[in-house]
N, C-alpha and C positions, 0 to 999 in steps of 0.2 A: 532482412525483414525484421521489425521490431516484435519483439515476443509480450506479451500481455500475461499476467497472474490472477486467480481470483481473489476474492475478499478468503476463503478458507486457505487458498495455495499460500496468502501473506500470512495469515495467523498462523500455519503450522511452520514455515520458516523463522518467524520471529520467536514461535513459542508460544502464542498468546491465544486467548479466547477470540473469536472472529466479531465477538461481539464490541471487542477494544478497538480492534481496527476500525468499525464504523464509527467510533466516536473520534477514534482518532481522526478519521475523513472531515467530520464534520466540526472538526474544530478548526483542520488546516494543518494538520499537525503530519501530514502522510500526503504526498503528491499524486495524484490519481485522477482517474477520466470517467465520468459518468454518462453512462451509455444509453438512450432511452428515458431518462429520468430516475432510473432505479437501478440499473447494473453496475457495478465500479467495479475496473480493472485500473491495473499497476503497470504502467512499463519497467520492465524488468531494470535496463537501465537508468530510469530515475529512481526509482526505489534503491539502488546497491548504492550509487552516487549521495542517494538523502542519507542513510542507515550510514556509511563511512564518513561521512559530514557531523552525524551525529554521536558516532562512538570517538569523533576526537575534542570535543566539549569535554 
């Protein structure tokens, strides 16, 4: 079963404000599922996959 993150579960793993993460959403910059119209979760395995894609740029 696929595990899901919230917008603060990604900001305190990445380090960051949770307030970057939404922007980050809304640029496309962060792979993610919006739920309802307002809720964003992460699947755990597209986040590690994007983040490891992105530490070898």
């Amino acid at each position: 079963m696929k595990q899901f993150l919230s917008v603060n579960e990604v900001a305190e793993l990445l380090s960051v404000n949770p307030m970057t993460i939404y922007k980050w959403c809304k640029s496309g910059k962060l792979p993610h599922y919006t739920i309802g119209g307002s809720v964003i979760r992460f699947d755990t395995e597209q986040l590690a996959k994007h983040i490891e894609g992105a530490n070898k740029k």
